[in-house]
Legacy VTK file of the C-alpha trace (Angstrom):
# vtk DataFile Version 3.0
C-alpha trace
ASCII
DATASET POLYDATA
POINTS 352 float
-188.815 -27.762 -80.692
-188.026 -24.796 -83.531
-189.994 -25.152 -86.743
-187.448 -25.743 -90.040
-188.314 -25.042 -93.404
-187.128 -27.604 -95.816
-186.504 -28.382 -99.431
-185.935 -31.339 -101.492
-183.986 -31.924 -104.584
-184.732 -34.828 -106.691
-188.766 -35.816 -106.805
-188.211 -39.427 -107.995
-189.713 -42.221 -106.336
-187.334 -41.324 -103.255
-188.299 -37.995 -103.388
-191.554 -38.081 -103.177
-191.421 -40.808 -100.713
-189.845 -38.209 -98.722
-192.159 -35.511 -99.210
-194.701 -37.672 -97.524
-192.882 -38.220 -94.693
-192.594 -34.434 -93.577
-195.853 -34.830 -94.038
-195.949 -36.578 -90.433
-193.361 -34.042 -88.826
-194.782 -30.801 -87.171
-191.210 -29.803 -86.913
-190.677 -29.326 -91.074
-191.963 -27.594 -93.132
-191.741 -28.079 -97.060
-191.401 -24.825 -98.956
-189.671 -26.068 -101.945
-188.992 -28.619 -104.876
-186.471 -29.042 -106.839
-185.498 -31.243 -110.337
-184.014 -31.172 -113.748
-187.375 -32.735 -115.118
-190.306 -29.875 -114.990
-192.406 -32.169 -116.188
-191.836 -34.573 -112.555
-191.126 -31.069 -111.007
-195.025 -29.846 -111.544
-196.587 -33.013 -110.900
-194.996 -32.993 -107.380
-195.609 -29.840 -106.918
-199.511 -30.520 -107.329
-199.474 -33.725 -105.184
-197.599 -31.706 -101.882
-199.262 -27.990 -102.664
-195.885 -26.899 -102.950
-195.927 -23.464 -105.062
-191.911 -22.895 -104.733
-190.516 -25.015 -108.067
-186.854 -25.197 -109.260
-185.298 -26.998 -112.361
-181.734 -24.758 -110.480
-180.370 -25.676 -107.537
-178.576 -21.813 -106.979
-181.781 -20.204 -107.923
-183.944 -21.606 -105.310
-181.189 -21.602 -102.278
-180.902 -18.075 -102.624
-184.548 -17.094 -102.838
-186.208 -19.991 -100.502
-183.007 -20.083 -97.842
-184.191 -23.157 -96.405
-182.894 -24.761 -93.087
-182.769 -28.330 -93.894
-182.497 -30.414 -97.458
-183.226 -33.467 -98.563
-180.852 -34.530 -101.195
-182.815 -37.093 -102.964
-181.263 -37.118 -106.614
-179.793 -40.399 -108.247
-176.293 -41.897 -106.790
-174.115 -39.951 -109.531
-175.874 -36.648 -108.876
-174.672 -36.198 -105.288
-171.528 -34.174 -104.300
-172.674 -30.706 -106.485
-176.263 -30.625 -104.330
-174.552 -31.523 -101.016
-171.242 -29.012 -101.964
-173.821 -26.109 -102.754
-176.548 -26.200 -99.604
-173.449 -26.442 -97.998
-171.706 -23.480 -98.859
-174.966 -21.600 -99.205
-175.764 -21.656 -95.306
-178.201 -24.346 -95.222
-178.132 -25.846 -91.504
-178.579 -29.530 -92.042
-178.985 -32.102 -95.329
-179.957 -35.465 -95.579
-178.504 -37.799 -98.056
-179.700 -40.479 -99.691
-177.262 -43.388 -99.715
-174.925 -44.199 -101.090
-173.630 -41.015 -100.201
-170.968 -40.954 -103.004
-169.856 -43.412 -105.412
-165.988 -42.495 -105.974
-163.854 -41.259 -102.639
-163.192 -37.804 -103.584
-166.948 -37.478 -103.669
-167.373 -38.450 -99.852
-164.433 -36.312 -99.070
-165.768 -33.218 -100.568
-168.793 -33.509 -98.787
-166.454 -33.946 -95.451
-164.502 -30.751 -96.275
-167.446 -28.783 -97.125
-169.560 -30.103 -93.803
-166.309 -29.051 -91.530
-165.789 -25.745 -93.047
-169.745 -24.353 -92.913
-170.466 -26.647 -90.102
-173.532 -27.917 -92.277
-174.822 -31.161 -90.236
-175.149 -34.290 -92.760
-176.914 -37.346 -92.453
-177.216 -40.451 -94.777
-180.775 -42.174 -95.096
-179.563 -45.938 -93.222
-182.960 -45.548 -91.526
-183.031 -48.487 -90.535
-180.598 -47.845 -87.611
-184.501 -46.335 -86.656
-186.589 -49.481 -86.318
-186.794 -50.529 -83.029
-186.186 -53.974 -83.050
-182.640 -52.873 -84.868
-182.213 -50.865 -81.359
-183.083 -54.068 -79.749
-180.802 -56.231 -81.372
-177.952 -53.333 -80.982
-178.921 -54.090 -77.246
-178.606 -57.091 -76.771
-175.334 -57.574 -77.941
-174.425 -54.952 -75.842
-175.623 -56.656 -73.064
-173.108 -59.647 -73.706
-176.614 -61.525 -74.078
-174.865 -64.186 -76.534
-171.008 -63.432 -74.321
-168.443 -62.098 -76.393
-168.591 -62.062 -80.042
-166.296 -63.860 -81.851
-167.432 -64.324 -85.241
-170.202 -62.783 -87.854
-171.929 -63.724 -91.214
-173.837 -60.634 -93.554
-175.376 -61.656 -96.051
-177.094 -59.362 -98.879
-178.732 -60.816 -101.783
-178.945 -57.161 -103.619
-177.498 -55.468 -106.318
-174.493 -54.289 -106.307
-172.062 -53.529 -103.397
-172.945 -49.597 -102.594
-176.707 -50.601 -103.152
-177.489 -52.832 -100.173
-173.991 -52.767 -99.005
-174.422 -49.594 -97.603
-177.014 -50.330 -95.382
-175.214 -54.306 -94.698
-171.967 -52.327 -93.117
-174.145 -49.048 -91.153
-175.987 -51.852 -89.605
-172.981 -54.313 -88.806
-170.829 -51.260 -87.422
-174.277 -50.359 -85.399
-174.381 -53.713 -84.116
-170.683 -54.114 -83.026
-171.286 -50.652 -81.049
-169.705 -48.500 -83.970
-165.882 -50.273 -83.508
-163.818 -49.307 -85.962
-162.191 -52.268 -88.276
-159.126 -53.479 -88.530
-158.411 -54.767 -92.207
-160.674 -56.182 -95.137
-159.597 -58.794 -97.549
-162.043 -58.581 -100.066
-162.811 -60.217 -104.006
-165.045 -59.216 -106.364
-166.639 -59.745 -109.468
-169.404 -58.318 -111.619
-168.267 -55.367 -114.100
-171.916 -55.009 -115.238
-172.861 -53.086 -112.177
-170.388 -50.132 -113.276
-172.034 -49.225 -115.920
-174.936 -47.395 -115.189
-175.227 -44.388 -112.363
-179.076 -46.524 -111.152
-177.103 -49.312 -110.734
-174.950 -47.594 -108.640
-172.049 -47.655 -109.914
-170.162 -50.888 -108.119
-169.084 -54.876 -108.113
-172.376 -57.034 -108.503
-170.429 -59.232 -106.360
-167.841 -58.785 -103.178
-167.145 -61.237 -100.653
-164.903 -60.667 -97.736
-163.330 -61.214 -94.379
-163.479 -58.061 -91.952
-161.405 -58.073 -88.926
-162.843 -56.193 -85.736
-160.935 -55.552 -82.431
-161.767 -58.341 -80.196
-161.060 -60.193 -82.534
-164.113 -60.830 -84.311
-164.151 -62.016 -87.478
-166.350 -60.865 -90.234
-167.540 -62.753 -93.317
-169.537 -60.924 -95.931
-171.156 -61.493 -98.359
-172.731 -59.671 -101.117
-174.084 -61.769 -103.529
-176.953 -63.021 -105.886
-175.748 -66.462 -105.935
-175.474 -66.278 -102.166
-178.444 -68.553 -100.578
-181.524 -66.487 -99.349
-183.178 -65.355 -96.441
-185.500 -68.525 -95.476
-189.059 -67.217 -96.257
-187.868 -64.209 -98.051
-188.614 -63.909 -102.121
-186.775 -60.516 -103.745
-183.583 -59.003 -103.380
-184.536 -56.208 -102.059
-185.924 -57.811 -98.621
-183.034 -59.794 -98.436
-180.487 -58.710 -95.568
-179.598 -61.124 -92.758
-176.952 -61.067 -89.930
-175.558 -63.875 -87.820
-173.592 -63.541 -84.507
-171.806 -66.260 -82.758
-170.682 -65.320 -79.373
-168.582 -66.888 -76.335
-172.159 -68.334 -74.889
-174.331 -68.383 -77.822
-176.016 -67.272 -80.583
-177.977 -64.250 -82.372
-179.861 -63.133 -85.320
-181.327 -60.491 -87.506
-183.315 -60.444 -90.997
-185.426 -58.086 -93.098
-188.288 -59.616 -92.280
-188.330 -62.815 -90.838
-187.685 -62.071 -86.982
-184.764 -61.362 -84.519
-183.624 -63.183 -81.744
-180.838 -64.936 -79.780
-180.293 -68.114 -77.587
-177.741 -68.235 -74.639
-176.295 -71.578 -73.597
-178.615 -73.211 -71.362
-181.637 -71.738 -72.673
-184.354 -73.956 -73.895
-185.869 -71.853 -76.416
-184.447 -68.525 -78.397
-185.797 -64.656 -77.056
-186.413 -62.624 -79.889
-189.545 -60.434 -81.707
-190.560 -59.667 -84.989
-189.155 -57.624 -87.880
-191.145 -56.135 -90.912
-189.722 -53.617 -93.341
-193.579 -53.347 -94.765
-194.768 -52.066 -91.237
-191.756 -50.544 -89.851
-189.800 -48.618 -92.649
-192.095 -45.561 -93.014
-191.957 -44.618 -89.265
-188.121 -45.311 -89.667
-188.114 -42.771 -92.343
-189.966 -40.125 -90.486
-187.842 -40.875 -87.178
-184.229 -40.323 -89.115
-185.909 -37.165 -90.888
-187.034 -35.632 -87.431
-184.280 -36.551 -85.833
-182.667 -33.884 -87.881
-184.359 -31.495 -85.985
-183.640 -32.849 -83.000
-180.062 -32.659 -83.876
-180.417 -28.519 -84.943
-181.975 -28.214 -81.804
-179.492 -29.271 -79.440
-176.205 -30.306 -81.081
-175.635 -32.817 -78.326
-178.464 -35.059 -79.253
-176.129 -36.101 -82.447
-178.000 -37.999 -85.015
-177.526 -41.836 -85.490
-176.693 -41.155 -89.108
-174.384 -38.688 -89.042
-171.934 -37.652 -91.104
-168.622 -38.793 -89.311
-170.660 -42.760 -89.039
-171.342 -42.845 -92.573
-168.131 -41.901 -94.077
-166.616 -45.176 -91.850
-168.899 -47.372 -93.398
-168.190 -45.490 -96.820
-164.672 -45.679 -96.717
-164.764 -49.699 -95.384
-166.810 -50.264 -98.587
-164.161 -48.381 -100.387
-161.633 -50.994 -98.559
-163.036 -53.639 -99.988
-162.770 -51.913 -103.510
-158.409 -51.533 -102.839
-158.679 -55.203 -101.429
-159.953 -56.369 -104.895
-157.669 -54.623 -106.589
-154.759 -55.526 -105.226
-155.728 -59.063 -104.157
-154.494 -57.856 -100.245
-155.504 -56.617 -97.043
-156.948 -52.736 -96.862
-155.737 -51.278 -93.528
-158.393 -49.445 -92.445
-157.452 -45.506 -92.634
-155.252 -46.336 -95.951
-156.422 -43.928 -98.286
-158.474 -45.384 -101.583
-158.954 -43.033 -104.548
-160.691 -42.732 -107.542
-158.182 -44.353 -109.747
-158.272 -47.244 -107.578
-162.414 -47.784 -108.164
-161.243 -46.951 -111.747
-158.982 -50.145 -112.026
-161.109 -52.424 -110.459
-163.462 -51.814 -112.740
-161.203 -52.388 -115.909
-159.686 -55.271 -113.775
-163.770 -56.954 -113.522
-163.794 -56.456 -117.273
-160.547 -57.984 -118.496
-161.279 -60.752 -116.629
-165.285 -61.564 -117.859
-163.772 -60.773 -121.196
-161.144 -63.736 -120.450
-163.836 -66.397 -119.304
-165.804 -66.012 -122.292
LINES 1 353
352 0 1 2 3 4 5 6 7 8 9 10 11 12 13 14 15 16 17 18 19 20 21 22 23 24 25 26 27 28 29 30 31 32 33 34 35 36 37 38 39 40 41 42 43 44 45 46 47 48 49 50 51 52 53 54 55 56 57 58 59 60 61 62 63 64 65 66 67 68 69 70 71 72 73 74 75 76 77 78 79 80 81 82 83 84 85 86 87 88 89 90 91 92 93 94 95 96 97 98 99 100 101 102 103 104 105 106 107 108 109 110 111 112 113 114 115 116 117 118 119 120 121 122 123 124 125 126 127 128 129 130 131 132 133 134 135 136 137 138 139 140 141 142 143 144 145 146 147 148 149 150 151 152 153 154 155 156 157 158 159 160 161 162 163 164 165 166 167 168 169 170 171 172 173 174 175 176 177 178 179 180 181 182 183 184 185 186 187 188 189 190 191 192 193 194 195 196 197 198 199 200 201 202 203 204 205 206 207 208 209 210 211 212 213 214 215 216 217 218 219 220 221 222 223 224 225 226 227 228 229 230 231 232 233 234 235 236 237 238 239 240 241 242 243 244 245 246 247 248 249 250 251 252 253 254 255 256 257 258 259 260 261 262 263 264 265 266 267 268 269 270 271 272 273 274 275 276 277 278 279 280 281 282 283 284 285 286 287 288 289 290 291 292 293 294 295 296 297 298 299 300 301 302 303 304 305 306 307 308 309 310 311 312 313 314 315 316 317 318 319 320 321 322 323 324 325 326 327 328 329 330 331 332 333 334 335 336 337 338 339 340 341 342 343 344 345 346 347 348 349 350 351
């Protein structure tokens, strides 16, 4: 396996978390940070022994030239750092999700991937833990029959916080099947006005429709019930399958596991995000280099995945706003995100 030098932008908390990582992976090498806040910038440069420091994203693309870069800045500070190692001949980026917050964000990181042939994946590690490979198996396997019908629940944030990583692992699950429509309400203006919060309804709940048909119903919600044993939002992410000849499960942290008619006790294993989301995070990042290696070994998280889980989320946005079903494929655009938004408002304004 080639050797890749590397550079991050953005040496937050997810930045540096990152940082670490390569330090795990033989196969990257980091030769450069990058941040608006020198202050953050030296600091991390100290704590990695990383000599190569940028508060300009132009400057240090044309003197470092890195292969890969890790695009760890805040959700409104996405598209201009993806855009730029782009079109300045950098191989492959990762992304820290969400990957956009308005749709002519995701598609200008489409247009600029297809036309330098940049390779982009999104940090849903996750799809790296093995008992979410497991799981992912088993349905495959028709372990449960056929499915018919499917709960996700998140108890985060707001939608394109946890919701992210709720849809990449439901579209993992049902083997990457495209939907069919979303029917979708929301509520929660508050969680549009700030960039950390990312931007999006506190609230959504909706019914997906899968080929099959499987049904879908989501839910993203703090006054959603919890996770049994689980105690912040954060950990709280749980998936429910019904099939043709039984039934199947998936949490954060509280174990996996299904049970086929007939069977006197339920198969399953453990789950931890404490033990198992650092390895996760070093597996997606060197599976980048897998990837540059041999563009056949395709990353879980690529690009082309990610956008379908984007543009679903941005589904449920049009769905809201129009109080109908969002074909899936039927474009949504910023002015749409726009007047849910105003919609959330006028309507909190109205109750109180």
């Amino acid at each position: 396996m080639n050797t890749y030098r590397c550079a991050i932008i953005g040496v937050g908390a997810r930045g540096t978390h990152q940082a670490e990582m390569l330090q795990r992976i033989p196969e990257m090498t980091l030769v450069a940070l990058c941040d608006i806040n020198a202050e953050r910038l030296k600091a991390a440069g100290e704590r990695f022994g990383v000599t190569a420091l940028y508060t300009d994203i132009d400057a240090m693309l044309a003197e470092q030239r890195p292969d890969i870069v890790h695009v760890m800045t805040l959700p409104g500070v996405r598209v201009e750092p993806v855009v730029k190692c782009a079109y300045a001949g950098v191989k492959a980026l990762t992304v820290e999700k969400p990957m956009a917050l308005r749709p002519s964000e995701a598609e200008a990181m489409a247009a600029a991937a297809a036309e330098t042939g940049c390779l982009i994946a999104v940090n849903h590690q996750r799809r790296y833990m093995p008992h979410y490979q497991q799981f992912r198996q088993v349905l495959a396997d028709g372990c449960i029959g056929e499915v018919k019908f499917v709960r996700v629940t998140s108890f985060s944030n707001t939608l394109l916080e946890m919701g992210g990583h709720m849809m990449d692992g439901l579209l993992m699950f049902l083997q990457e099947a495209d939907p069919v429509e979303v029917w979708a309400t929301s509520a929660g203006a508050e969680g549009f006005h700030s960039p950390i919060q990312h931007d999006a309804p506190r609230r959504t709940l909706a019914r997906i429709l899968f080929p099959g048909p499987i049904e879908v119903l989501w839910i993203h919600s703090q006054d959603t019930v919890s996770t049994l044993g689980e105690s912040t939002i954060y950990m709280h992410l749980e998936y429910n399958f019904w099939g043709t000849e039984g039934y199947a499960w998936h949490t954060q942290n509280e174990g996996w596991g299904y049970q086929r008619t007939g069977m006197a006790r339920p198969v399953g294993g453990p789950t931890s995000w404490a033990n198992d989301h650092e390895q996760a995070q070093v597996e997606f990042t060197r599976a980048v280099a897998r990837w540059l290696d041999d563009p056949a070994v395709v990353h879980e998280n690529n690009l082309e995945r990610s956008l379908r889980g984007f543009n679903t989320l941005m589904g449920m946005y049009k769905s809201s706003l129009t109080g109908r079903p969002w074909r899936y494929g039927t474009p949504v655009t910023d002015q749409d995100v726009s007047d849910l938004q105003a919609l959330l408002e006028r309507r909190e304004r109205s109750t109180n």
